[in-house]
N, C-alpha and C positions, 0 to 999 in steps of 0.2 A: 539178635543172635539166637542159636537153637543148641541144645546141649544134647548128651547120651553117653550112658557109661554101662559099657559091655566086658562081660567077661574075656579073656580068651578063649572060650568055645563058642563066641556070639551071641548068649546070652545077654538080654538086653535089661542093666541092676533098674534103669531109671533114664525120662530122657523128656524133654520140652515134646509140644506137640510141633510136626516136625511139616504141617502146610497153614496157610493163612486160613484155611477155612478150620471153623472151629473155634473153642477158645484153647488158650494154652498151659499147659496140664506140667506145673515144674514140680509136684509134691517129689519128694524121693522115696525110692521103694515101688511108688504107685507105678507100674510098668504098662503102659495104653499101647494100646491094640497097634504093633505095628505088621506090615504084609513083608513079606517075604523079599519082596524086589526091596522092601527100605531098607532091610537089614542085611542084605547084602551088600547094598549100597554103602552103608554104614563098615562091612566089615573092611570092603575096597578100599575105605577111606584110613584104613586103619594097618593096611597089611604091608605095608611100604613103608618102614624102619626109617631107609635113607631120607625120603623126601617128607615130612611131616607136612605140609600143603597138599591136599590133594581136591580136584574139581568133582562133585559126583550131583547127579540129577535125580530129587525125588519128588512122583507125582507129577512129571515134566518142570520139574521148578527148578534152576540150577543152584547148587551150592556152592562156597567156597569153604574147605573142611580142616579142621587143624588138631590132630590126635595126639597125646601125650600119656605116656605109660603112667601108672602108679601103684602105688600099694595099702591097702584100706583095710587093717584087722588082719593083717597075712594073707590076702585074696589080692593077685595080680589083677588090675581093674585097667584099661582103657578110656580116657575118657577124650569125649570126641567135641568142638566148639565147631557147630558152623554158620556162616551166614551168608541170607539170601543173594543172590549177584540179579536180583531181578530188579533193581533199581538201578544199575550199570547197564544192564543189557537196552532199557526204555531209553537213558541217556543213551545210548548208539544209534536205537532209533531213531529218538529225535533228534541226535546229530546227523544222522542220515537223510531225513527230512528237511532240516534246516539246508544241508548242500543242495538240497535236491531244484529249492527258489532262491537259495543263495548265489551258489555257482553261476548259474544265466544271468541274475543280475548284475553280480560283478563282471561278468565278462561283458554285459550290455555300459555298465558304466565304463568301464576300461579301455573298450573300442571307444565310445563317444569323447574320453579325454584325451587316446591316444590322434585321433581325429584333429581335436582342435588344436591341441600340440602339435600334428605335423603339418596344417595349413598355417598356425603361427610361425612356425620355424619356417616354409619355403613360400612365405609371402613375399621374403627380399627374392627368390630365384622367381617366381612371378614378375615381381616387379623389371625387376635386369632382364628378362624375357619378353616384355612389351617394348624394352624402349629396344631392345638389338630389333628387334623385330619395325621400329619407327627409323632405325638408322641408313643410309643411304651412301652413293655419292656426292649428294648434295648439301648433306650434312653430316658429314664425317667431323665435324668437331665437337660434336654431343658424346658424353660420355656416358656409360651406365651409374647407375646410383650404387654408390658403396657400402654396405653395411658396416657401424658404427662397431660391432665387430673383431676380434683380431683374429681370426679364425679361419678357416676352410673357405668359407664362402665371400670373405673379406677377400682373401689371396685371390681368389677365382675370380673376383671383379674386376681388382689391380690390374693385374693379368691380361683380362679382356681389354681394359683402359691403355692399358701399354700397346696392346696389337692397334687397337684404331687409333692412337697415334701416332705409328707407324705408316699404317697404310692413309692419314690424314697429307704423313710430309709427304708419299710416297705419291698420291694425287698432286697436290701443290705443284711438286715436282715438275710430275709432267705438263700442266698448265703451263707452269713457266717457260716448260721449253719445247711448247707449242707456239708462245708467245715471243720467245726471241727467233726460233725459228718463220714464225711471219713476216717477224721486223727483218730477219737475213734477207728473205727473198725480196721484199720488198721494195729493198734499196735499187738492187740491180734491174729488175723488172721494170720499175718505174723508169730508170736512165735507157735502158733499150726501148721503151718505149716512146723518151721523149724525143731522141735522137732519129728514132723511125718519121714521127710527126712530122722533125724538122726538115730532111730528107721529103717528104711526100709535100709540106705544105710548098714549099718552092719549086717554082718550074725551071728554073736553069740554075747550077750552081756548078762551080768548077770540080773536075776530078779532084782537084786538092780537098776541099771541102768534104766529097762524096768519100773520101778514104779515108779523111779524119773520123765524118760520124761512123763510117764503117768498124775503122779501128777501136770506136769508143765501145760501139757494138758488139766487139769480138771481144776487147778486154772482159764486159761486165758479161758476156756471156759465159768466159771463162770463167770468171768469180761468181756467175751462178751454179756452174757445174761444180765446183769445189766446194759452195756452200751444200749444195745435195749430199757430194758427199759426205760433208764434214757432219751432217746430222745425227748417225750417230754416236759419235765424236761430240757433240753438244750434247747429248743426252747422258755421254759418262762424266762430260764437264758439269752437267748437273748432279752428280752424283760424287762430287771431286775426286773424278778418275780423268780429268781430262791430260794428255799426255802434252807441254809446251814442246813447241820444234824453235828454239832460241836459234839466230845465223846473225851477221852482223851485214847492217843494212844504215843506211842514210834517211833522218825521219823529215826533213825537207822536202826530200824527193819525193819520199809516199807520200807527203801533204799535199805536194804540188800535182800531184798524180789524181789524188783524191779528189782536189777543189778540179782539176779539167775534168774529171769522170762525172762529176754530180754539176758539171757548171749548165748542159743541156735541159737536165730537172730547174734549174735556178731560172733559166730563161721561161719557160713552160708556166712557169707561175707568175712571172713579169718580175724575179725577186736579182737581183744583182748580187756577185757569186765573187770574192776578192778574197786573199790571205797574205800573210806577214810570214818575215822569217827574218831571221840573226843569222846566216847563212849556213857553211856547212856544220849538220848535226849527226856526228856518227853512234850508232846506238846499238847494242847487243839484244835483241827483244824476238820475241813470235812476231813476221812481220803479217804475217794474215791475221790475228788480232789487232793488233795497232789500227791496220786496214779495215776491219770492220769498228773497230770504234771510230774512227773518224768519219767514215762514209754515216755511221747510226748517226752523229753527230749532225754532220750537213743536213739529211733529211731530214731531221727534225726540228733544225735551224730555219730551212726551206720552208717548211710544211707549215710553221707557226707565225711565219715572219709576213705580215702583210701587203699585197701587190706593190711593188713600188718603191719597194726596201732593200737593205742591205746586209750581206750577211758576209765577215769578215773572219775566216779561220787564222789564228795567227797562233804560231810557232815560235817559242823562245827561251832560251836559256836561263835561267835560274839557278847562279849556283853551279852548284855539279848538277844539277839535273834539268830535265825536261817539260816543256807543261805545252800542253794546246788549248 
């Protein structure tokens, strides 16, 4: 701290030596040499009643100044405390300094942790990014890996898991009804086929004969063109949109219909073609389902059944109901 006690006309009674250089000179009375700028300096610090703080700069050294009136033997006296701010002003410096390799560092560490926090955090959307990227056609039952998670990127997995399950049944699907559509056509194809053979491999056969295989010809050609169109009709029945046409029909008759349609396939394979019946069975049903189950039935009876065998469709009551 530095002291000074001034009259009110600037007179200076007594005052510390008022810069570091020197020693400091407290006697009272002893009045040292001060310039003109300090004691103005000094009177500044003094002439503002309201604010008793006031900053003033002596010898470029800043102060902080705190004047308080008084009274000494009946002489109005001023006296004035003040002290250096040149130990503040260094700490600014050197707080100014210190930002100056602080700052970039922190900001170098901050990136480098923000960094590895965000590759730890979207290691899982990495992850789930390789295996959609691994998924196919072919294996659409692979799922992406879930993060353990309840969160954003947990949902967003689910999510995906849901969609390629969908489009997993939504493949299936269609397989399957690529696959019953082969076995449709396949029935009739083969009877027109085997009926044409029978036809070409004989050299004289009665008209009667020629318009039976004809007739067999015409039916399954019919039942091929219905199955054409019924395809896709099959593909909203894969989708259980298939609409039934119920009429009421005789299921002996379609059997007996069935086994003479597929009995030319039976012959073809050397396999012997017979069915049973409890007579008349009247039935309310889709007769062109019934019809393709039974004809699937045969040829796969035919197909599996070994040269020289026998393959017997029988038709019988049960009950109230039906069974083949």
């Amino acid at each position: 701290h530095r002291f000074a006690v001034l009259t009110p006309d600037g007179k200076v009674l007594g005052a510390s030596e008022l810069s570091y250089r020197g020693k400091a000179n407290d006697a009272i009375g002893v009045q040292p040499p001060l310039s003109t700028a300090m004691r103005r300096a000094l009177m500044d610090a003094t002439s503002r009643a309201d604010r008793p703080f006031q900053d003033v700069t002596i010898d470029k050294e800043p102060f902080r100044a705190y004047a308080v009136a008084k009274s000494i033997g009946g002489t109005r006296v001023t006296i004035v405390v003040m002290q250096s701010l040149r130990l503040e002003q260094q700490l600014l410096k050197d707080l100014a300094k210190t930002f100056l390799w602080a700052v970039p560092i922190t900001v170098l560490f901050a990136g480098a942790g923000g960094y590895f926090l965000a590759r730890k955090s979207l290691a899982p959307v990495a992850a789930m990014s390789d295996q959609a990227s691994r998924i196919g056609a072919e294996n659409l039952h692979e799922r992406l890996p879930v993060p353990k998670k309840r969160d954003e990127l947990g949902q967003l997995a689910r999510t995906v898991n849901s969609l390629l399950e969908r489009l997993d049944q939504s493949f299936e699907r269609q397989r399957q009804f690529m696959a019953d559509a082969s076995h449709e056509l396949r029935s009739p194809v083969a009877i027109i086929r085997g009926e044409t053979e029978v036809i070409l491999s004989q050299s004289s056969r009665s008209p009667a004969e020629y318009r039976e295989s004809l007739a067999i010809a015409l039916d399954e050609s019919r039942h091929l063109s219905c199955i054409v169109d019924d395809l896709f009709t099959l593909a909203r029945a894969d989708a259980g949109q298939y609409p039934l046409r119920s009429r009421d029909f005789y299921l002996d008759e379609l059997v007996a219909d069935c086994v003479r349609t597929a009995r030319s396939l039976a012959n073809a394979h050397g396999v012997t073609l017979t069915h049973l019946s409890d007579g008349e069975m009247p039935l309310h049903a889709d007769e062109e389902l019934i019809r393709r189950m039974a004809l699937n039935v045969l040829d796969n009876a035919i197909k599996y059944t070994p040269e020289g065998g026998t393959v017997t469709l029988e038709c019988k009551r049960v009950d109230v109901e039906y069974s083949l």
